[in-house]
C-alpha positions as CSV (number, residue, x, y, z in Angstrom):
1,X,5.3,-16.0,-44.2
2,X,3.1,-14.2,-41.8
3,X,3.3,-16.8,-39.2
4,X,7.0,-16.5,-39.1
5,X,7.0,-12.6,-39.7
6,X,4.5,-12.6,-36.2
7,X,6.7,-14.7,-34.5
8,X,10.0,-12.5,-34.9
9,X,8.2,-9.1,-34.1
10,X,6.8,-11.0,-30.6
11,X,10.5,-11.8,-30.0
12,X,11.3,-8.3,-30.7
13,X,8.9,-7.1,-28.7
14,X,10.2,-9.1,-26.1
15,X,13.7,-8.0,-26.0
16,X,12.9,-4.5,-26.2
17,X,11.0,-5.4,-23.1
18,X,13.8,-7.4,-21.4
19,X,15.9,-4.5,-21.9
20,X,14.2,-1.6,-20.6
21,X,14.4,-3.5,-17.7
22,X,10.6,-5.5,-17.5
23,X,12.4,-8.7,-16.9
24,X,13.5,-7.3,-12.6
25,X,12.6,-9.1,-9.8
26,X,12.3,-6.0,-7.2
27,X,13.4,-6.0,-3.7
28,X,12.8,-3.8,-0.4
29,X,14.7,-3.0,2.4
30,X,12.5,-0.7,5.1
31,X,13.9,2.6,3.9
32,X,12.7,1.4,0.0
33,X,9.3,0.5,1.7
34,X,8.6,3.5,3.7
35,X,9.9,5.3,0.2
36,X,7.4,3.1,-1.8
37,X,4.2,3.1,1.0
38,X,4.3,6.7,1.2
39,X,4.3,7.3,-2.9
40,X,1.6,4.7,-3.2
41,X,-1.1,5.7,0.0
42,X,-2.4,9.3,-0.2
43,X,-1.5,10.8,3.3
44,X,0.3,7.6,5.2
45,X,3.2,8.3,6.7
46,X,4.8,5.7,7.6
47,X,6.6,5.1,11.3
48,X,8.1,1.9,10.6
49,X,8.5,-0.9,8.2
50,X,9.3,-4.8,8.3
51,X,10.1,-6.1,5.0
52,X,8.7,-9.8,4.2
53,X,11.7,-12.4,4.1
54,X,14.1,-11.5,0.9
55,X,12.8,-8.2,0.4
56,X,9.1,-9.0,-1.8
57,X,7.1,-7.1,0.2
58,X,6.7,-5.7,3.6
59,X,4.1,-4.5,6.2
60,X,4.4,-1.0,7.5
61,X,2.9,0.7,10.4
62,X,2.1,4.6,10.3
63,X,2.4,7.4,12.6
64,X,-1.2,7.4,13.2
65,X,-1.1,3.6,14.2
66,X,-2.8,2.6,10.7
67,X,-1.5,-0.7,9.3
68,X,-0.6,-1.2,5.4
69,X,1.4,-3.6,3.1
70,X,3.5,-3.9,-0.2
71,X,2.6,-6.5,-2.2
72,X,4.9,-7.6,-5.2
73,X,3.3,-7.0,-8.6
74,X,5.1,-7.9,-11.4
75,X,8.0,-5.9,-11.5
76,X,6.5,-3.2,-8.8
77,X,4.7,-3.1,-5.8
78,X,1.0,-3.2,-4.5
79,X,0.0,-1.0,-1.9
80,X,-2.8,-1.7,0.4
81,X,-4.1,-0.1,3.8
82,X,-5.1,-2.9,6.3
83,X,-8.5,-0.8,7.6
84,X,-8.8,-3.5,10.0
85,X,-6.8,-5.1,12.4
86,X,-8.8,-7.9,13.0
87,X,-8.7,-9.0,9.6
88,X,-4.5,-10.2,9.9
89,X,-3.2,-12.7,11.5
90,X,0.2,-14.2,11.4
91,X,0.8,-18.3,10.9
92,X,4.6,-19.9,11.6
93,X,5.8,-15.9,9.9
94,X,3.4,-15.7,7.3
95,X,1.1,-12.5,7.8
96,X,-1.9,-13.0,6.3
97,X,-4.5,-10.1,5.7
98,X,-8.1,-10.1,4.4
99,X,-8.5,-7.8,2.2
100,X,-11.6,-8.8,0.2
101,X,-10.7,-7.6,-3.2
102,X,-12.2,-9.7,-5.7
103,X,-9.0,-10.3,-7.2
104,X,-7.3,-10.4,-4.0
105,X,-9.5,-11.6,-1.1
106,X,-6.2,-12.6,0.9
107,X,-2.8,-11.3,0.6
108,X,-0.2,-13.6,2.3
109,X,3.7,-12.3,3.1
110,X,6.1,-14.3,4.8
111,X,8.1,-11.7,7.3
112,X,11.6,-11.4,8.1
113,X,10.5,-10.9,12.0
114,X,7.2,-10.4,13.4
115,X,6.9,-6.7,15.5
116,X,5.2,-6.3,18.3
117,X,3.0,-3.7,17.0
118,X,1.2,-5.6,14.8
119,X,-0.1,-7.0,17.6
120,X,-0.9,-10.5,16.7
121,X,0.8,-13.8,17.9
């Protein structure tokens, strides 16, 4: 009786997560992005941004020439400043960016379009 008594509060659990809304698969457009970077980095501001190809993720540039990304993350975003340069590259669209993390030692993001400003072929 306990198994079964386990099982139905895990699938209400569930649905009370489903329907607050957990189960979303976010997107971003640049405006969302710039919203997002800004909220996430203390003191970027952001100059432009180039969401990744269907809107899960993008790369932004800032006013002060700094580089940063949004990463998806569940059913948010991960922010990250790119500190240096030399550490992304881009491969047939796909940005990649060494960020060292031990959880995340590279971050890959296939882009819509590559900018010039990142500054990598």
């Amino acid at each position: 009786m306990i198994h079964i008594a386990s099982l139905v509060a895990i699938l209400l659990l569930t649905g009370i997560a489903w329907a607050m809304g957990f189960r979303s698969t976010p997107v971003l457009d640049a405006a969302s992005a710039v919203r997002e970077a800004e909220g996430r980095l203390a003191g970027f501001r952001a100059a432009e941004a180039v969401p990744a190809a269907g809107g899960r993720g993008a790369v932004l540039r800032g006013v002060d020439g700094s580089l940063a990304l949004l990463l998806p993350f569940g059913d948010g975003w991960l922010a990250r400043r790119l500190s240096d340069p030399a550490h992304v590259r881009v491969d047939g669209g796909v940005l990649e960016a060494t960020l060292g993390e031990p959880m995340l030692r590279v971050a890959r993001l296939p882009l819509e379009r590559v900018p010039a400003w990142l500054g990598v072929a």
